[in-house]
Structure formats: structure tokens, C-alpha cells
C-alpha positions as CSV (number, residue, x, y, z in Angstrom):
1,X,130.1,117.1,101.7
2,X,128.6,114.2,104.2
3,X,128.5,110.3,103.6
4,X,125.2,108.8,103.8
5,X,123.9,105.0,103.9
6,X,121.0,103.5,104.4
7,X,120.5,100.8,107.0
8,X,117.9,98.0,106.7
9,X,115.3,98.8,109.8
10,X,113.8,95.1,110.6
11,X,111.3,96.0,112.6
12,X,109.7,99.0,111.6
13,X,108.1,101.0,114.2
14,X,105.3,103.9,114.2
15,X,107.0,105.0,117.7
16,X,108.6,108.4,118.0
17,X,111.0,106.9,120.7
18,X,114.9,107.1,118.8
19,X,116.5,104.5,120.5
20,X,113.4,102.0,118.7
21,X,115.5,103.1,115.4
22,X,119.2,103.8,116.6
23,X,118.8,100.1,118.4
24,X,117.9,98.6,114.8
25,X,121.3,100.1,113.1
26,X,124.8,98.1,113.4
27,X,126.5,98.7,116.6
28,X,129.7,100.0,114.9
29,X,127.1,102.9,113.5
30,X,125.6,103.7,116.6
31,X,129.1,103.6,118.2
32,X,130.7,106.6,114.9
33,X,126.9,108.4,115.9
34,X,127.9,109.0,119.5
35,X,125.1,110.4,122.1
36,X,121.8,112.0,121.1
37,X,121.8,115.5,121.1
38,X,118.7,116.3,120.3
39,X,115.4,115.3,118.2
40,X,113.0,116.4,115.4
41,X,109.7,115.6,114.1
42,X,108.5,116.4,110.5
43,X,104.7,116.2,110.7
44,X,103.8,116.4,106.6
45,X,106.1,113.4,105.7
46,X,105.9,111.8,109.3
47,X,110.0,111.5,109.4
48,X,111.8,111.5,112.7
49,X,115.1,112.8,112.7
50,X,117.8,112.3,115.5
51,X,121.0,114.1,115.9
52,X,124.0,113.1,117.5
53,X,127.2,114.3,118.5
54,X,129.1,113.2,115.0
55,X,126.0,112.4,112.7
56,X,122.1,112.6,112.1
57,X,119.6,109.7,111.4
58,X,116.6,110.0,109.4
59,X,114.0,107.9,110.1
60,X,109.9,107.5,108.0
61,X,107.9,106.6,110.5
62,X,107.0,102.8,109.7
63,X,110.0,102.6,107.2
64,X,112.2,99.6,106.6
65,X,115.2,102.0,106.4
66,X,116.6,104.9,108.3
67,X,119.1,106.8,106.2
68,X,122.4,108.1,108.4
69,X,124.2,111.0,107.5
70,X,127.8,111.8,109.0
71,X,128.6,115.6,107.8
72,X,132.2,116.0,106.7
């Protein structure tokens, strides 16, 4: 089981650079994330996806919302 939410993204951005997206989501979200570990690119629906050390973010390139996931 996880919990996911979706964040409002208010200035969408065709950039594959994370912190563009994690520097868009509440501070207290970013904060629960913790660090990057790593990234990931899915070419056929253009999605970004970031993992960190307690939760992933998904991210449509362009989007006005990036969807974060903390696993339980």
C-alpha cells in the first residue's frame, strides 16, 4: 500500500532537470522525500520519474501536476 497526492506544478517545464519539479512541490513534501537517489525517463509518455530516499515523484513532462508517491 503507498499514499499518493498530487501537487499543483505552477510552472510547468519541458526540462529533464528534477529539482525544476521537486522545487515546485511544498517544502514540507520535499523535506518527507529526502535526497535523490536516482532518476528515470519514460520516452513513450515523456514522464520523468525521481526517486528519493523515502518516496518517488512522477512528473509528465509539461504537466501542471506531479503525482508523489510515499510506499508504505
Amino acid at each position: 500500500m503507498s499514499t499518493k497526492t498530487t501537487y499543483k506544478i505552477s510552472k510547468p517545464t519541458t526540462s529533464l532537470d528534477p529539482v525544476l519539479v521537486l522545487s515546485q512541490l511544498p517544502k514540507d513534501v520535499r523535506s518527507a522525500l529526502g535526497p535523490v537517489k536516482e532518476t528515470g525517463f519514460m520516452l513513450g509518455i515523456d514522464r520523468r520519474d525521481i526517486f528519493c530516499a523515502n518516496g518517488f515523484v512522477e512528473y509528465i513532462l509539461g504537466s501542471s501536476e506531479a503525482t508523489v508517491d510515499f510506499p508504505e
